[in-house]
C-alpha positions in Angstrom: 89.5 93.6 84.1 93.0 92.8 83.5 95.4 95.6 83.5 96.5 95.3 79.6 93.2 95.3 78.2 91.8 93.8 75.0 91.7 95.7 71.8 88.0 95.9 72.1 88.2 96.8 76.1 91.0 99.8 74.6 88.6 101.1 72.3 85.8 101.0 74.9 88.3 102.8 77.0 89.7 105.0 74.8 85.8 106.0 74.1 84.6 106.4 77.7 88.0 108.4 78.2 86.9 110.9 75.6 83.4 111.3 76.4 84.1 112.3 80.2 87.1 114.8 78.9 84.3 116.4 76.3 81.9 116.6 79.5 84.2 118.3 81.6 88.1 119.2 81.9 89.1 118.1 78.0 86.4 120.6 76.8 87.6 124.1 79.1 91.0 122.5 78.2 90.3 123.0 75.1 88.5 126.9 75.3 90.8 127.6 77.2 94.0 127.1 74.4 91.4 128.8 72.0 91.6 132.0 75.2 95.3 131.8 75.4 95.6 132.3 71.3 93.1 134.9 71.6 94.8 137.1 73.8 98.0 136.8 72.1 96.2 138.1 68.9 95.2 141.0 70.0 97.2 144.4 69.8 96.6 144.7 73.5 100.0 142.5 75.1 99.6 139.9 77.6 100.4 141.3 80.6 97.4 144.1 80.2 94.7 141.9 79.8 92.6 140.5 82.5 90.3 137.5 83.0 87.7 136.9 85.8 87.5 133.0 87.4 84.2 133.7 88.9 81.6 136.1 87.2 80.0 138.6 89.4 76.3 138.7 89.9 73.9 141.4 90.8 72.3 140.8 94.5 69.8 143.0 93.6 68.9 139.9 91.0 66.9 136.9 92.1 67.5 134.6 89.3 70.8 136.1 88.6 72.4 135.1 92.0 70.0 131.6 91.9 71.5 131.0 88.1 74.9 131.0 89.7 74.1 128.5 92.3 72.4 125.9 89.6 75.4 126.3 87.4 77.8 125.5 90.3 75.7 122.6 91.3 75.1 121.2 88.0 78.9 121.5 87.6 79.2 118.5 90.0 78.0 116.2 87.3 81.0 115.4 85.5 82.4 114.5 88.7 79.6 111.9 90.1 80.0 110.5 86.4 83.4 109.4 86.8 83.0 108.4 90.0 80.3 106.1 88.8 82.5 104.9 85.8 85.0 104.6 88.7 82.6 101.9 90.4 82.9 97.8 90.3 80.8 95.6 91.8 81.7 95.4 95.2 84.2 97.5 94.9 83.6 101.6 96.3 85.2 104.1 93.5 85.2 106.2 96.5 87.8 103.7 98.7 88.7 103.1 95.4 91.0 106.4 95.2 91.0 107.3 98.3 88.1 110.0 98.6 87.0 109.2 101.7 87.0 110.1 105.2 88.8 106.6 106.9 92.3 109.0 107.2 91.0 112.8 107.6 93.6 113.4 110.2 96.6 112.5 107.7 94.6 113.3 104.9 94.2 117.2 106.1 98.1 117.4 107.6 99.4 116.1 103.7 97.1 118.3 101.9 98.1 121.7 104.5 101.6 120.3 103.1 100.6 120.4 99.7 99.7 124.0 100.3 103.0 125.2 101.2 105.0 123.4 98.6 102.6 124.0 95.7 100.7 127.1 96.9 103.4 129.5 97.6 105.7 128.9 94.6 102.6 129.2 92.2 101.6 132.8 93.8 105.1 133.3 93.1 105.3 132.2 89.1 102.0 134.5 88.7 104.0 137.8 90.3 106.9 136.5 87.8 104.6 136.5 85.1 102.9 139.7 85.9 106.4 141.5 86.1 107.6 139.4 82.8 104.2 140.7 81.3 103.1 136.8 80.2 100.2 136.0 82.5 97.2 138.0 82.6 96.0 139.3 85.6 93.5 137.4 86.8 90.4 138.3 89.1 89.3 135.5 91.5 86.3 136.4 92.5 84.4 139.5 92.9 84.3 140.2 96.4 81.2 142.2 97.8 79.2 142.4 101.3 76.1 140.1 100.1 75.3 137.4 101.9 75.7 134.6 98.9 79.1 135.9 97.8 80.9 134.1 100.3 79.0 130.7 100.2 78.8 130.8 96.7 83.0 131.5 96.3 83.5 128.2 98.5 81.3 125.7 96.3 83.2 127.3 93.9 86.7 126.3 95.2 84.9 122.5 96.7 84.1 122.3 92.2 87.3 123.3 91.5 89.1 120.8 93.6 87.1 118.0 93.0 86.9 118.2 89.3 90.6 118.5 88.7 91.4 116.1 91.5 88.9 113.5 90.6 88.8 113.4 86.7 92.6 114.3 86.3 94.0 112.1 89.1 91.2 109.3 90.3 89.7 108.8 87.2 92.1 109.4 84.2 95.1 107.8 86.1 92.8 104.4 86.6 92.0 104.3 82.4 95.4 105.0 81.6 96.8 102.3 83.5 94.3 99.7 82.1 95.6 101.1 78.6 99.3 99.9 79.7 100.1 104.1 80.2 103.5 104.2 82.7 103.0 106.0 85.2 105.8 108.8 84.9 103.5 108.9 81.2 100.6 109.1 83.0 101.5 111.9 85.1 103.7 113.8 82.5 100.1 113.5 80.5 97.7 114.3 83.1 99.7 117.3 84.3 100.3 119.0 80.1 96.2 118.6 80.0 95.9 120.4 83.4 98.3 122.8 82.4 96.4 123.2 79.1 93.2 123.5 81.6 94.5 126.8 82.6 96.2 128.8 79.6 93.5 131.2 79.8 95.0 132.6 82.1 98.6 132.7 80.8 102.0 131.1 80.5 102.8 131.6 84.2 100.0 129.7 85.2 100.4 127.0 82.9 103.9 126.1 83.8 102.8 126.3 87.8 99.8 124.1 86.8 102.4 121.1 84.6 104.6 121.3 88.1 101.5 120.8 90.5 100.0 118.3 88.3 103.5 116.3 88.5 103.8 117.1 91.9 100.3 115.5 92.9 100.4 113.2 90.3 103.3 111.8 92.1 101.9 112.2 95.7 99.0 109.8 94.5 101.2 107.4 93.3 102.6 107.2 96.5 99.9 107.6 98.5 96.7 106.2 97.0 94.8 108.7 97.7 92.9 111.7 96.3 91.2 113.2 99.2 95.2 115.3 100.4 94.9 116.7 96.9 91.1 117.8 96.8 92.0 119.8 100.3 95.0 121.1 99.1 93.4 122.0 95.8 90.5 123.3 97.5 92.3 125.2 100.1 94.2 126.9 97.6 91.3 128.1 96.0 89.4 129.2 99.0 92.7 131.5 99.7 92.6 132.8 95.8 89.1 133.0 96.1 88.1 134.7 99.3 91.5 135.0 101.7 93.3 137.4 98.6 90.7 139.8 97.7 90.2 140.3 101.4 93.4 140.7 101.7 93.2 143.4 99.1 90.3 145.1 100.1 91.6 145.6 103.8 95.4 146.8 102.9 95.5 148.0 99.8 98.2 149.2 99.6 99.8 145.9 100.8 97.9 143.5 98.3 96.3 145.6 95.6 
């Protein structure tokens, strides 16, 4: 397809585009403004509230633990849909944007990078926010000795990474450049909407979501490749996820 499209190619685009955003980021984007407004409404301030990023279940409850694991796994859809969108004849979507194992090594060393630039600053813009009293605090997962919690927490942070890696990098920086997007517009974009992704959880996050969405948005126009960014993204959540509330539950005093 050339790479200025036809009007009726744009509006094809522009179509496909908004069905995948409905199915997946666009839509929490979306609850997730409608949070933010929410919390600011109420006579309780900002800095008091709390949000959870991954409900608890009861272990004592079959179907509640199994219901988890479905809605994880079904969460993958959205994911395998752009990928397929992604896909040409002859053509992998997964080479296609780098999601693929052919540089692990490098792959692995950029996205531990990624980590330490993006990772450490945005822990540090959430303590800002906490002691500024404009991001709520947020619980990442609730931590307990059954068997699933662990496993379950992980596919959490592998959906996490993929999703926001995938949709807002791979797929939505593909469409916009067949729609004659620049890419410093592109990224500027993509990052606001992941930014937007988050404001459920404040403004600290949001602002520390805009600079790692510019931050990777730039590292895959460099690079090419989307697999640094789902490890970074990933690892970052595994550390939010499970490292932290470790972290807490051992030293208290330290983390809590």
């Amino acid at each position: 397809m050339n790479p200025r499209a036809s009007a009726a190619s744009r509006t094809r685009l522009w179509w496909e585009i908004a069905i995948v955003l409905a199915l997946s980021v666009g839509r929490s984007a979306v609850y997730s403004v409608l949070s933010l407004v929410q919390a600011l409404t109420r006579e309780q301030s900002l800095g008091d509230q709390s949000t959870a990023l991954n409900p608890g279940a009861n272990a004592e409850q079959f179907w509640d633990v199994l219901n988890q694991f479905l809605a994880q796994a079904f969460a993958f859809a959205p994911i395998a849909l752009a990928i397929y969108l992604l896909w040409e004849p002859g053509v992998s979507a997964f080479r296609r944007i780098g999601l693929d194992f052919r540089r692990f090594g490098r792959d692995a060393g950029g996205g531990i990078l990624l980590v330490l630039v993006i990772g450490v600053p945005g822990l540090g813009l959430y303590a800002l926010g906490r002691v500024l009293g404009i991001t709520v605090q947020v619980d990442a997962s609730p931590l307990d000795s059954s068997w699933w919690t662990i496993p379950l927490l992980l596919l959490a942070a592998l959906r996490a990474g993929l999703t926001e890696e995938v949709i807002f990098i791979g797929y939505l920086f593909d469409r916009l450049r067949r729609l004659g997007w620049g890419t410093w517009t592109i990224i500027l974009s993509t990052a606001a909407l992941r930014g937007a992704y988050h404001a459920y959880q404040g403004f600290g996050p949001i602002l520390g979501n805009v600079a790692m969405g510019i931050v990777f948005g730039w590292v895959y126009h460099r690079w090419g490749r989307v697999m640094p960014l789902v490890i970074a993204h990933t690892l970052i959540d595994v550390i939010a996820f499970v490292g932290y509330p470790l972290a807490a539950g051992g030293w208290p005093g330290l983390f809590a």
